[in-house]
C-alpha positions in Angstrom: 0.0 0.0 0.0 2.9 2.0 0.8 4.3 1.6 -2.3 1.3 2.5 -4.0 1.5 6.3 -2.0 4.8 6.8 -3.6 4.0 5.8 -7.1 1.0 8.1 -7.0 3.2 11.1 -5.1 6.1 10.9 -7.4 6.1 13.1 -9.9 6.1 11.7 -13.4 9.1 12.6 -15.9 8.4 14.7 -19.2 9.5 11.8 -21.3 7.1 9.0 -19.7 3.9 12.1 -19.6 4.3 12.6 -22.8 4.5 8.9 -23.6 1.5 8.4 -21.6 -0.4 11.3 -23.7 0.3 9.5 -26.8 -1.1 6.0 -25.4 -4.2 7.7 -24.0 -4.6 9.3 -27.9 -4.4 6.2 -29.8 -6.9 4.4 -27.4 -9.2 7.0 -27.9 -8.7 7.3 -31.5 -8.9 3.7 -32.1 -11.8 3.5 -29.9 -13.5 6.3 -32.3 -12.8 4.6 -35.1 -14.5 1.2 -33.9 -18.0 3.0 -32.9 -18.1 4.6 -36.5 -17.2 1.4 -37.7 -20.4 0.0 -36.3 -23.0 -0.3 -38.2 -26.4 2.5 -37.0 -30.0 1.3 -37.5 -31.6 2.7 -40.7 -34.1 5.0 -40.0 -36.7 3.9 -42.5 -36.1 0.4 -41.1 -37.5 -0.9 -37.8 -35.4 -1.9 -35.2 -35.6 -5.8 -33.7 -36.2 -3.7 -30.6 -39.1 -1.8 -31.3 -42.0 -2.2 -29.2 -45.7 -2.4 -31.2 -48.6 -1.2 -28.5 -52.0 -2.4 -29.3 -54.3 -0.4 -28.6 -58.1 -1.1 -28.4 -61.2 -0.2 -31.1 -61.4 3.8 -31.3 -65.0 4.0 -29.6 -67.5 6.7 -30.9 -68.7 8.9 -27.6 -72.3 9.0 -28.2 -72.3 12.1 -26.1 -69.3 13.9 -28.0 -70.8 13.1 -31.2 -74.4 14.7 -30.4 -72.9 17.9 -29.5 -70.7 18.3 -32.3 -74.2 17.5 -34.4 -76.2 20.1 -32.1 -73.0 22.7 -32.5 -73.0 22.0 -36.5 -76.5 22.8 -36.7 -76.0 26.3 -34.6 -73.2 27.1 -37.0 -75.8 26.2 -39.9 -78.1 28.6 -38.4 -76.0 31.6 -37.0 -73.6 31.6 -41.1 -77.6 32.7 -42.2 -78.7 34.4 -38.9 -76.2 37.1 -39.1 -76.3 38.4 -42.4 -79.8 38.8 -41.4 -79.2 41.3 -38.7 -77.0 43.1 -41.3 -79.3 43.7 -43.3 -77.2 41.5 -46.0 -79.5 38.5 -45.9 -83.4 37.3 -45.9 -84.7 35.0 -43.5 -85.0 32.6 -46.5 -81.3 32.3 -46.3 -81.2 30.5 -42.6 -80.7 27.0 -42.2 -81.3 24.9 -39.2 -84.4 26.8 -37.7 -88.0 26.0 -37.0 -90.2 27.4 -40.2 -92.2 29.2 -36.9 -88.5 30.7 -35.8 -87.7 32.1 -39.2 -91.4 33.6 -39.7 -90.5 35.1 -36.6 -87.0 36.8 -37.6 -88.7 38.1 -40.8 -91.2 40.2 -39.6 -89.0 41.0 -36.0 -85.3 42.4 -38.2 -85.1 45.9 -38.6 -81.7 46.9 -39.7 -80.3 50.6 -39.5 -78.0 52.6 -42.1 -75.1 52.2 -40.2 -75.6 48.1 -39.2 -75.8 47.5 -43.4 -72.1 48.2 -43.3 -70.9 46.1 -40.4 -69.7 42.4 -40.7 -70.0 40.0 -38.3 -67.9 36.9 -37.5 -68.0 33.9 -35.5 -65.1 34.1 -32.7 -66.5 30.5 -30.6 -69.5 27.9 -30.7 -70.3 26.5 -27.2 -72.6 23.7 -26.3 -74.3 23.8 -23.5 -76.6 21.1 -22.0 -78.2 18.8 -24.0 -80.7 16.8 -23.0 -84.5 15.6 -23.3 -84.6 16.3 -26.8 -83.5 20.0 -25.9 -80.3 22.1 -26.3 -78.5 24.8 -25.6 -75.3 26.7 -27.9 -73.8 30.1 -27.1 -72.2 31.7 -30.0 -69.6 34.2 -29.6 -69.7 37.1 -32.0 -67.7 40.3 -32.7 -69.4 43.4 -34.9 -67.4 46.3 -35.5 -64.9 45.4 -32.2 -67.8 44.2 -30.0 -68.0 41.0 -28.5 -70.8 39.7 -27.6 -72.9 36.2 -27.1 -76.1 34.8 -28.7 -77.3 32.5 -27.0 -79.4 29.9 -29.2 -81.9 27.3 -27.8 -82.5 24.0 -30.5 -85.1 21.2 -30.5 -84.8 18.0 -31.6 -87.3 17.5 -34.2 -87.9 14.7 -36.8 -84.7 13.7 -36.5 -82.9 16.9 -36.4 -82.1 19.7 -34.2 -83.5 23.0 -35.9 -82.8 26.1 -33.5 -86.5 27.4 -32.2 -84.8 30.5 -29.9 -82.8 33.1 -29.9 -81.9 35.0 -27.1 -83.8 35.2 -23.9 -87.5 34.5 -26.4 
């Protein structure tokens, strides 16, 4: 052990340091060389290692999928609804709504000089509740730098949800 403390202590000569750097080069270099040498797995190929996860059937969410249907429908009906209040569109142009709703909006619109010239735009569609054949979407709109939200109420009828409110009717 003793002899080990002196070995480490002593100081080693310029000639044996430098042959020491040169080993400690060619090891490294050599070493270098052999893990270029080796062969990389090709990345359009896969590996014997790769791992496959199964994973099960997608499943359809009944629930999801109604209210993207009920949210569809509000878009349907709000793309006609607000050229309406624009005065840029006839109620004959709405989609999605009750025939008693759209009687309604055409004798209910009246547009003034200064609305013809503003453009609405949808900014979100939000589904509320839905249930017992009922439904509620809030629409976010912006006009002329307002935002503000309409708030539509749809029915399920014959097989479809038409929108039968608007607002707090």
């Amino acid at each position: 052990m003793r002899r080990l403390r002196e070995i480490w202590a002593r100081p080693i000569p310029t000639e044996q340091s430098l042959l020491a750097f040169a080993a400690v080069a060619v090891i490294l270099l050599v070493s270098a060389a052999v893990l270029i040498a080796i062969p990389g797995p090709n990345p359009g190929e896969p590996s014997p290692e790769a791992v496959t996860i199964e994973a099960g059937p997608v499943g359809h969410d009944p629930e999801v999928e109604l209210e993207n249907e009920v949210e569809e429908r509000a878009r349907r009906f709000i793309a006609g609804y607000l050229p309406l209040l624009s005065g840029q569109g006839s109620p004959r142009q709405i989609e999605a709504a009750t025939p008693e709703l759209i009687d309604r909006l055409g004798r209910q619109v009246r547009t003034s000089p200064a609305a013809r010239h503003r453009h609405s735009r949808v900014i979100t569609t939000e589904t509320g509740r839905v249930a017992d054949s009922r439904a509620t979407v809030t629409v976010t709109v912006e006009t002329a730098g307002i935002t503000y939200p309409v708030i539509l109420g749809l029915r399920l009828t014959a097989g479809r949800w038409l929108v039968d409110r608007v607002g707090a009717e």
